[in-house]
N, C-alpha and C positions, 0 to 999 in steps of 0.2 A: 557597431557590430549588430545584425540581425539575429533575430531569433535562430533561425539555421544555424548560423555561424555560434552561436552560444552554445547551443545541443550538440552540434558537431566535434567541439572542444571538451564540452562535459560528457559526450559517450566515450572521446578518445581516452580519456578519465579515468574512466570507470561505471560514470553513471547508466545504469539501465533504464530508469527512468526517462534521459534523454532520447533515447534510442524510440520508446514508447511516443515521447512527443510526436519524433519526426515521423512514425509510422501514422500518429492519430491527423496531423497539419496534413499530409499528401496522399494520404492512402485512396481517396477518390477520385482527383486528381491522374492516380495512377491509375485503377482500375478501368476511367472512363476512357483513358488513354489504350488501354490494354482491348477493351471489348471493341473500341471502334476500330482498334486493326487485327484483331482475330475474328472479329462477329459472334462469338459463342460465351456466357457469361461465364460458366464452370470452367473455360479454359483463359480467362481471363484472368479470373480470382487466382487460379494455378500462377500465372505468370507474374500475376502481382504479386506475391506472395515469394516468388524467386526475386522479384528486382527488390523487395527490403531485404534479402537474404543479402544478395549481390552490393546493395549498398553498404549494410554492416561489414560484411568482409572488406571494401574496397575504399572504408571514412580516411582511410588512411590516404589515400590519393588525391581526395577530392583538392581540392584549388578555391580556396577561400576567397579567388579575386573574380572567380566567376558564379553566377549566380546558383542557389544550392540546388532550387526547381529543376533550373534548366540543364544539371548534373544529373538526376534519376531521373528526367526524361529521357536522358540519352539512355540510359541503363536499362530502363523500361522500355525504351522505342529497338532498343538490340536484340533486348529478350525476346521482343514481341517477333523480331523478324528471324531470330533464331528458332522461333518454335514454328513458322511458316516453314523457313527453309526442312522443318522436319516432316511437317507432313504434305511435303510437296509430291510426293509420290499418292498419294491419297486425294488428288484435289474431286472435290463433286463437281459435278455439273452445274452447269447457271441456269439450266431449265431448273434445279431441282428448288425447292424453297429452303431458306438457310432458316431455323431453331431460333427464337428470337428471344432474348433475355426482358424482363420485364422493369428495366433498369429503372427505369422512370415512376413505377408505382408509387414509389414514396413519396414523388413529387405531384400525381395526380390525386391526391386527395380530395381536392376542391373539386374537382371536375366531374358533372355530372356523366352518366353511363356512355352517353352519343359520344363527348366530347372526351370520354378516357380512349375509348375504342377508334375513335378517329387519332388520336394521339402516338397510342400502340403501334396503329397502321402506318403511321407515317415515320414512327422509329424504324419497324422494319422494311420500307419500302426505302429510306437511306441505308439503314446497312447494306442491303441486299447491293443499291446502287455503289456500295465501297466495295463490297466482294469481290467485282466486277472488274478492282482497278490493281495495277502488278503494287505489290508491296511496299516498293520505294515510295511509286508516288500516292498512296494510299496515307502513308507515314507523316507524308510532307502537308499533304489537304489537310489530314487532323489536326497538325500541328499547328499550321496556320490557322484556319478555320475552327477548330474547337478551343484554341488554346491561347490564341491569338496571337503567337510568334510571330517575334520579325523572321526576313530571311534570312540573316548575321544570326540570331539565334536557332534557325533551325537546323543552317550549314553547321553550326556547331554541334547540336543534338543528333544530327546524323553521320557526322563527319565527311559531308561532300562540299561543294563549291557553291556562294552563293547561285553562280551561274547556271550551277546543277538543281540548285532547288528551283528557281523561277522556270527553267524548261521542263522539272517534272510537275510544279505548277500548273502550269499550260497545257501540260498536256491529259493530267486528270482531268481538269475543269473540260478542257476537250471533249473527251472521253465520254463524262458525264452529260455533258451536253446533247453526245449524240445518242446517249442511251436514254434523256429524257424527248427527246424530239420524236419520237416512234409515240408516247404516252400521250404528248399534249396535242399531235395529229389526230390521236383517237376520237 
């Protein structure tokens, strides 16, 4: 039995403490997942903060034969495209500059002033390039690429067809491709 699976069984319990584990094991996890398909950190934290809601209410469904991670990513990756689909009526512009969370401070400590500030820049020159991409396949890039998912586990986390992940694969990486080609022509 994992960890997961122990806390899972002791929050169904009773324990609240378990409950606390599993927010403390994934909660960045989740958020990082949250801010690279929303782009904004404050509405990130929001989302996160619904997918441990949504998992407490939901321990009862979970499926102890699959793995517990790749359960509140799907939760969190739903969330994430739920609060898209709401403010789809609201989209900015891609001229405009997207607000960029300083996610990474914690981790720039070492790095001197040049080397934070080039850092910064290059967080938000990949947000901005995720922005850029429709939601699903935006989903699918993080999940792979940030998270390291197979596509068996991403099809799962999204609930579409391997088939479907590898062609919205292909076609972010496309996508991005052609939005970085204007840049390195410069």
């Amino acid at each position: 039995m994992t960890d997961a699976q122990g806390w899972v069984a002791a929050a169904l319990g009773g324990d609240r403490e378990a409950i606390t584990q599993m927010v403390e094991a994934h909660k960045n996890a989740v958020f990082n997942l949250c801010y690279r398909l929303l782009g904004e950190a404050g509405e990130a934290e929001d989302v996160a903060q619904e997918t441990f809601m949504r998992m407490y209410t939901r321990l009862r469904t979970y499926d102890s034969s699959r793995p517990f991670k790749t359960w509140l990513l799907a939760i969190a990756t739903h969330a994430c495209i739920d609060r898209l689909r709401q403010r789809r009526l609201t989209w900015l512009s891609l001229d405009e500059p997207l607000p960029a969370a300083d996610v990474g401070a914690l981790h720039d400590r070492a790095l001197g002033p040049e080397e934070a500030l080039a850092h910064k820049e290059e967080q938000q020159r990949v947000q901005a390039l995720l922005a850029r991409l429709a939601p699903g396949d935006r989903s699918v890039l993080v999940l792979r690429y940030w998270y390291d998912l197979s596509y068996d586990e991403i099809a799962e986390v999204t609930g579409a067809s391997v088939s479907s992940v590898k062609s919205r694969l292909f076609r972010a990486r496309r996508e991005l491709a052609g939005a970085l080609a204007p840049e390195v022509m410069a």
